[in-house]
N, CA, C and O atoms as a Tinker XYZ file with bonds, in Angstrom:
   284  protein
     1  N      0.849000   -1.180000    0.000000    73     2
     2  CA     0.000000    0.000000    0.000000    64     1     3
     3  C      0.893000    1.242000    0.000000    63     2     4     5
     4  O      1.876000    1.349000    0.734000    81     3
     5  N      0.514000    2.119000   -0.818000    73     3     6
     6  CA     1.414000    3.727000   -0.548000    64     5     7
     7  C      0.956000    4.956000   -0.496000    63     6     8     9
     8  O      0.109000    5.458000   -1.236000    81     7
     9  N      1.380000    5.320000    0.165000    73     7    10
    10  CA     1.149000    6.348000    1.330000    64     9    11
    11  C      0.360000    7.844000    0.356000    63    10    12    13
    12  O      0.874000    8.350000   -0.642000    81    11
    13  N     -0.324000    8.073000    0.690000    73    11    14
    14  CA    -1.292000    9.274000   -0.265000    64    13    15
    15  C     -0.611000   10.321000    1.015000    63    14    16    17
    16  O     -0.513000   10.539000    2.222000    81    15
    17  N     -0.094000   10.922000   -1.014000    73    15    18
    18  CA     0.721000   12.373000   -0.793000    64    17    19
    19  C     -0.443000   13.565000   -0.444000    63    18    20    21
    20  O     -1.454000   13.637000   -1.143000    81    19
    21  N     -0.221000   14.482000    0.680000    73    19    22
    22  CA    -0.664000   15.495000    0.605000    64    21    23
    23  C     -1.340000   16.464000   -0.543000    63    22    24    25
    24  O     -0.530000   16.518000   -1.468000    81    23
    25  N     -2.360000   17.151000   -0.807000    73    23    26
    26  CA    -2.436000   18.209000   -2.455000    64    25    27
    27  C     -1.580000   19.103000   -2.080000    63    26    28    29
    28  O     -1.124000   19.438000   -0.987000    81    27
    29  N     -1.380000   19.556000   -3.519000    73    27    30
    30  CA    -0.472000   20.978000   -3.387000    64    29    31
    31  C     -1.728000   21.490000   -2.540000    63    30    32    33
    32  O     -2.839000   21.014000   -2.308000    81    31
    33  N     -0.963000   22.858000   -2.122000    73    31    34
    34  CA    -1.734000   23.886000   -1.554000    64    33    35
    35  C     -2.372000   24.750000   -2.923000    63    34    36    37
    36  O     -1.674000   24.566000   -3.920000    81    35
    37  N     -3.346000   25.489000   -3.113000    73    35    38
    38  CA    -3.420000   26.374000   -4.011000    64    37    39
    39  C     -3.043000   27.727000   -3.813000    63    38    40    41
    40  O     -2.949000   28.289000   -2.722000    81    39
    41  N     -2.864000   28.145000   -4.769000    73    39    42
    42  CA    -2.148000   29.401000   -5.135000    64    41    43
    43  C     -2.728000   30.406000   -5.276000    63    42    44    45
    44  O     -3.591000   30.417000   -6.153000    81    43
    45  N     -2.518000   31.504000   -4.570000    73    43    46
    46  CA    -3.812000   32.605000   -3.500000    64    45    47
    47  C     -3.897000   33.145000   -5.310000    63    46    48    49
    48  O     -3.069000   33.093000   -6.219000    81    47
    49  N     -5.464000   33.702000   -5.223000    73    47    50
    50  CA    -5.705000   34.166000   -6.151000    64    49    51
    51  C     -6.272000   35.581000   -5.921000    63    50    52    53
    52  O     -7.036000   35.517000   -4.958000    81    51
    53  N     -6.207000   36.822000   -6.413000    73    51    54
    54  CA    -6.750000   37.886000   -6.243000    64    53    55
    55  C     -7.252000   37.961000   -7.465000    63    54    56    57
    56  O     -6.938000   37.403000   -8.517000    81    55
    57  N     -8.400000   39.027000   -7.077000    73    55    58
    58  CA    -9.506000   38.970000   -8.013000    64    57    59
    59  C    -10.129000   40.325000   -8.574000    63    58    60    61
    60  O    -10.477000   41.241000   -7.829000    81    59
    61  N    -10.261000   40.370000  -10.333000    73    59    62
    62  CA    -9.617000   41.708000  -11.176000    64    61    63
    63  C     -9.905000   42.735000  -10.497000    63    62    64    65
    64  O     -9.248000   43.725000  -10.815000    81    63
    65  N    -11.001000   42.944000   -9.283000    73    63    66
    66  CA   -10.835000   44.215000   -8.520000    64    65    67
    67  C    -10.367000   44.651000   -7.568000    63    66    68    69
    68  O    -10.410000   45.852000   -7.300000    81    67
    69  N     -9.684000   43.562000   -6.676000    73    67    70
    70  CA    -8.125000   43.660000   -6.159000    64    69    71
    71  C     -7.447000   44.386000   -6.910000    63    70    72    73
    72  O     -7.147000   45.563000   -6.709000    81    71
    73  N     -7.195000   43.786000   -7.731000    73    71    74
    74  CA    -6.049000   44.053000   -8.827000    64    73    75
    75  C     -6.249000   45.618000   -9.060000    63    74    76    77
    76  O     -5.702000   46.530000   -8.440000    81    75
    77  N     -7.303000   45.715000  -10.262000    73    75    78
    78  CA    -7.482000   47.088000   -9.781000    64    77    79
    79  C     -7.373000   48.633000   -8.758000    63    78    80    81
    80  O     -7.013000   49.790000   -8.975000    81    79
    81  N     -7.851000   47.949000   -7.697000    73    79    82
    82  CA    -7.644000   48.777000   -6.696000    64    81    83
    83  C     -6.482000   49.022000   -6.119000    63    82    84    85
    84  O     -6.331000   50.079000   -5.505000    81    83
    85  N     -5.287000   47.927000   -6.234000    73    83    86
    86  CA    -3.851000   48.015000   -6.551000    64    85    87
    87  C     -3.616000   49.042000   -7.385000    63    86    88    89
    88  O     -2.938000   50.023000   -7.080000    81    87
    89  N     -4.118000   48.877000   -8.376000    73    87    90
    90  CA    -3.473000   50.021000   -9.456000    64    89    91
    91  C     -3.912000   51.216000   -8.865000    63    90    92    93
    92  O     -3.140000   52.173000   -8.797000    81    91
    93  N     -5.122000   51.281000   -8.403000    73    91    94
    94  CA    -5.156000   52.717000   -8.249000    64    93    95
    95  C     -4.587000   53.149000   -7.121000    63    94    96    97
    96  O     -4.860000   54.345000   -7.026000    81    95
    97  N     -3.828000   52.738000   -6.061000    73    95    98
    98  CA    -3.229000   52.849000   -4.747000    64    97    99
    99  C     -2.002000   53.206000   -5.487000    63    98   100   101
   100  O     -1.495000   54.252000   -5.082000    81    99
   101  N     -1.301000   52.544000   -6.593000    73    99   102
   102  CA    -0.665000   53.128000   -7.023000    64   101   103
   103  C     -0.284000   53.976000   -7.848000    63   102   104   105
   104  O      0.843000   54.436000   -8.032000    81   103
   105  N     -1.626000   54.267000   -8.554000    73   103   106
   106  CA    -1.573000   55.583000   -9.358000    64   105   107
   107  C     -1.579000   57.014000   -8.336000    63   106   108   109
   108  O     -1.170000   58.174000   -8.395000    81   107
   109  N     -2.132000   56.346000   -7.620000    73   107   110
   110  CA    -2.454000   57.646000   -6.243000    64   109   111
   111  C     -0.997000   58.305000   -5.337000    63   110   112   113
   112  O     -0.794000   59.312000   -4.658000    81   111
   113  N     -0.208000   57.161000   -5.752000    73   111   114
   114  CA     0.898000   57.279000   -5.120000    64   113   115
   115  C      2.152000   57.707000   -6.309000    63   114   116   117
   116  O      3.378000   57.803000   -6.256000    81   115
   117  N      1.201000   57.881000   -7.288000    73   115   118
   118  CA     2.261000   58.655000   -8.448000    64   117   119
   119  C      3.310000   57.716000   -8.798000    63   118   120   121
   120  O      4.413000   58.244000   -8.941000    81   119
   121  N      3.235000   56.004000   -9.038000    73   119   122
   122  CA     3.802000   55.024000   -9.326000    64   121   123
   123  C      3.197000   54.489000  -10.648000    63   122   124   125
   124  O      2.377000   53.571000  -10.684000    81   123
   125  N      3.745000   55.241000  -11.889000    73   123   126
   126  CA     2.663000   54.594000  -12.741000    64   125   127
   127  C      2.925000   53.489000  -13.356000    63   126   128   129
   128  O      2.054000   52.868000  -13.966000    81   127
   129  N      4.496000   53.000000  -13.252000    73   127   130
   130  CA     4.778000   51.591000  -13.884000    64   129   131
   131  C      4.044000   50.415000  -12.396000    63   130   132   133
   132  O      3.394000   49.445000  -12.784000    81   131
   133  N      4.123000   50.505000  -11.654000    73   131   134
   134  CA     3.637000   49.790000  -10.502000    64   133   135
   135  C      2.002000   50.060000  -11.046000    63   134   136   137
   136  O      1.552000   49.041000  -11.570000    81   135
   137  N      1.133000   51.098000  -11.029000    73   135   138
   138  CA     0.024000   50.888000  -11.467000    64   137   139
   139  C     -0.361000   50.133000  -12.483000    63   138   140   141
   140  O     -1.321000   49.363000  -12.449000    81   139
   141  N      0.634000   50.390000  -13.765000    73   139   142
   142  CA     0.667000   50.393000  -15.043000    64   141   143
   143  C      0.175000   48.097000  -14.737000    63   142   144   145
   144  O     -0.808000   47.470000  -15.135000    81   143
   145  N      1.304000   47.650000  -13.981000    73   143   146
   146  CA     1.145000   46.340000  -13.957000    64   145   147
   147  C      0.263000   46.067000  -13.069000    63   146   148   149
   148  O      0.129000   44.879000  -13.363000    81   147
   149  N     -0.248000   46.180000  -12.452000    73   147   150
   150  CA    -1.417000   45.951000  -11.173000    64   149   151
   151  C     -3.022000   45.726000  -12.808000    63   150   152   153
   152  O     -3.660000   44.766000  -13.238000    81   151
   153  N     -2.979000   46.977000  -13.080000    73   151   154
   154  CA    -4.434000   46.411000  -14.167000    64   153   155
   155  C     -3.974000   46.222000  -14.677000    63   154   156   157
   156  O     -4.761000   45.313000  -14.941000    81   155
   157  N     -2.950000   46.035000  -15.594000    73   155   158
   158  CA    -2.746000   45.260000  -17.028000    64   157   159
   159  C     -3.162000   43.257000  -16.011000    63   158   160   161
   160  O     -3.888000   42.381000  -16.480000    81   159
   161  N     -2.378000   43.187000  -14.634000    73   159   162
   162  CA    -2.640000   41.620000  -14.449000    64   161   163
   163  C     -4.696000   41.981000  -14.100000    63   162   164   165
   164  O     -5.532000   41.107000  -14.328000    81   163
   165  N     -5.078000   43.411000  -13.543000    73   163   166
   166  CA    -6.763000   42.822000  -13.816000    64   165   167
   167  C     -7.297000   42.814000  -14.764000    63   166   168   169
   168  O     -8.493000   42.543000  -14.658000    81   167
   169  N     -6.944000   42.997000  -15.711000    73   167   170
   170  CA    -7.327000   42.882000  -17.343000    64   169   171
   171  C     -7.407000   41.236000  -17.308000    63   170   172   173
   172  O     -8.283000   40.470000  -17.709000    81   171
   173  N     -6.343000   41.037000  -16.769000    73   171   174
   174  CA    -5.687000   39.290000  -17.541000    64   173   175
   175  C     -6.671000   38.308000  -16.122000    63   174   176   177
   176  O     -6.577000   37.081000  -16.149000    81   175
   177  N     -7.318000   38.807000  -15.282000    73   175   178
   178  CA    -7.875000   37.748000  -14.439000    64   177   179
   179  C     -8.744000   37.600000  -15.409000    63   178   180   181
   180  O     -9.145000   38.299000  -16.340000    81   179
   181  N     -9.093000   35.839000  -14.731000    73   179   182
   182  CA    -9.902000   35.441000  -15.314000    64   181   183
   183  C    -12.161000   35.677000  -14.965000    63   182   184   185
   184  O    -13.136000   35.173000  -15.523000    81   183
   185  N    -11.980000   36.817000  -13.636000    73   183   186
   186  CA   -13.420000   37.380000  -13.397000    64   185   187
   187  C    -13.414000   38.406000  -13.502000    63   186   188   189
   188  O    -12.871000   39.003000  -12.573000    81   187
   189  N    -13.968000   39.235000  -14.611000    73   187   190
   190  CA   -13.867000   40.289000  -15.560000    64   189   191
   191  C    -15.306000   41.004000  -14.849000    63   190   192   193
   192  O    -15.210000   42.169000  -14.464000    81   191
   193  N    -15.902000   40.674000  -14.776000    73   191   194
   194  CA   -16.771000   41.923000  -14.159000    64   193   195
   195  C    -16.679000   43.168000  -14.292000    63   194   196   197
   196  O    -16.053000   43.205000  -15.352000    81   195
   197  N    -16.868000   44.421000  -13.947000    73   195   198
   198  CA   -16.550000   45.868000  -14.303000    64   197   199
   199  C    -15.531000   46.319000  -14.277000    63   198   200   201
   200  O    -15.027000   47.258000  -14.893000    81   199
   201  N    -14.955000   45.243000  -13.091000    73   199   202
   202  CA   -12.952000   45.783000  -12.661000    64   201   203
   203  C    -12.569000   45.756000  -13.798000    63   202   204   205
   204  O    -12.030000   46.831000  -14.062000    81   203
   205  N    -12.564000   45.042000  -14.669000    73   203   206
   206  CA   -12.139000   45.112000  -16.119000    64   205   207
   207  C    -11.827000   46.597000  -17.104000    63   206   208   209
   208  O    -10.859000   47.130000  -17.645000    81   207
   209  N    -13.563000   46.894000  -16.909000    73   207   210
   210  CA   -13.813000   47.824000  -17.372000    64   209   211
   211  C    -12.800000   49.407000  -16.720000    63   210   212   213
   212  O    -12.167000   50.295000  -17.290000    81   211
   213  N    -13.042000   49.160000  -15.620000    73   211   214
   214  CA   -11.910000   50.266000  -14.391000    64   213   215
   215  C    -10.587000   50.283000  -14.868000    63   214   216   217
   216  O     -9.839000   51.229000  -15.117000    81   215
   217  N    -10.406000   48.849000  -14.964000    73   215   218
   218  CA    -8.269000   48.740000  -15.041000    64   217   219
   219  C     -8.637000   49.330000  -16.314000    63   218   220   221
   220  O     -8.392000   50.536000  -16.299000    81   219
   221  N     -9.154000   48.915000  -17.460000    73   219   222
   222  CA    -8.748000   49.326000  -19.275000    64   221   223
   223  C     -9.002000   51.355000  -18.866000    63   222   224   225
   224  O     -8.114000   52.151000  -19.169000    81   223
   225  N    -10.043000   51.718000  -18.325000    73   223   226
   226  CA   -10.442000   53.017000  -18.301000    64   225   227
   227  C     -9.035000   53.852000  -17.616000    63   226   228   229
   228  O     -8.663000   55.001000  -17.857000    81   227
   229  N     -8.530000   53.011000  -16.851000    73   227   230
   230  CA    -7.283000   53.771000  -15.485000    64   229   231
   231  C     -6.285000   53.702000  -16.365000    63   230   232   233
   232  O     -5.827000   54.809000  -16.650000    81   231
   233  N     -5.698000   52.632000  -16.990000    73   231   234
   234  CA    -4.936000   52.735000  -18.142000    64   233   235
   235  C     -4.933000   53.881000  -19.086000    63   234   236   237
   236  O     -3.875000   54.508000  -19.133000    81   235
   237  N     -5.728000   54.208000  -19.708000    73   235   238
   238  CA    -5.901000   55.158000  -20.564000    64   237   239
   239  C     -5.661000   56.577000  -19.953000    63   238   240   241
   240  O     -5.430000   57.581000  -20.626000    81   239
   241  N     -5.764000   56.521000  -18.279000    73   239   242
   242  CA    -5.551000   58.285000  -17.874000    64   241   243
   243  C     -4.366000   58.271000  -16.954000    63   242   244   245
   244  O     -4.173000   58.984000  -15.969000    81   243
   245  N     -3.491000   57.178000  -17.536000    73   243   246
   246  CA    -1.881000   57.062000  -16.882000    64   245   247
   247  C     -1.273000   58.014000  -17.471000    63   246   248   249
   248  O     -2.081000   58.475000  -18.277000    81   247
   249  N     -0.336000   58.558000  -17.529000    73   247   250
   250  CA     0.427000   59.528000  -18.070000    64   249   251
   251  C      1.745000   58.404000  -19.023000    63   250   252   253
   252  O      1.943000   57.260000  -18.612000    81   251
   253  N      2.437000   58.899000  -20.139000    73   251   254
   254  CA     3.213000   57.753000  -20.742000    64   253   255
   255  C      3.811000   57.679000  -20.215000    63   254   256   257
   256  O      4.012000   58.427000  -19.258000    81   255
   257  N      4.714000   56.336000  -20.665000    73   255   258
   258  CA     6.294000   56.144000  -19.560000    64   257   259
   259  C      7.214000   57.033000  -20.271000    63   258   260   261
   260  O      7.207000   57.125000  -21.499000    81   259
   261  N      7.902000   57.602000  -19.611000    73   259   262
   262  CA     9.172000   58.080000  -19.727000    64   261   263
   263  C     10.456000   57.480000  -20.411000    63   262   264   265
   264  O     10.893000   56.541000  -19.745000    81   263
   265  N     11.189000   57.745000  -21.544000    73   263   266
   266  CA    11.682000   57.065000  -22.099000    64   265   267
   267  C     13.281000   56.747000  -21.418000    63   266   268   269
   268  O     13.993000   55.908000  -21.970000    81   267
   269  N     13.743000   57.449000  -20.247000    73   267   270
   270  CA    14.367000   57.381000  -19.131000    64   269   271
   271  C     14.260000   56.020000  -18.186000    63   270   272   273
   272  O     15.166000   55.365000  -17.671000    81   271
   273  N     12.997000   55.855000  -18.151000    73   271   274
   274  CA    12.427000   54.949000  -17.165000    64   273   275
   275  C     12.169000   55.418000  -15.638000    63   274   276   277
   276  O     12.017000   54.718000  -14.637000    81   275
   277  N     12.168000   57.418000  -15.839000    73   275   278
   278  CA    11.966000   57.869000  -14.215000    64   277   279
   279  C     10.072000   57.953000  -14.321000    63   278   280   281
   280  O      9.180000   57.781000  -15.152000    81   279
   281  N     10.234000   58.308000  -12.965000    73   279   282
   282  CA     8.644000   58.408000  -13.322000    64   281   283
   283  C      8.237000   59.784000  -13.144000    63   282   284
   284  O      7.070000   60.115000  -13.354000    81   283
């Protein structure tokens, strides 16, 4: 007989209006590459609901990146 392995654990999931609201903590904080990735990943969850709609809208009133890379 052999011994039954433990499951993985699962892998914390946040959800696109987390995500979102990330971005905007960091748009607020005048971090726009840190925002910039916070909704681009709530775009990419997979429960799209309005957060969706928020991250694509917050995106659009980021300011561009800097070709420096300052912010």
């Amino acid at each position: 007989m052999t011994e039954a392995r433990p499951p993985h654990p699962a892998e914390p999931v946040l959800t696109s209006l987390v995500l979102a609201l990330l971005g905007d903590v960091a748009s607020c904080e005048r971090n726009g590459d840190e925002a910039r990735h916070w909704y681009r990943r709530a775009l990419a969850a997979p429960d799209g609901d309005r957060a969706h709609d928020r991250a694509r809208a917050a995106l659009g009133t980021l300011p561009p990146r800097r070709p420096d890379g300052g912010r």
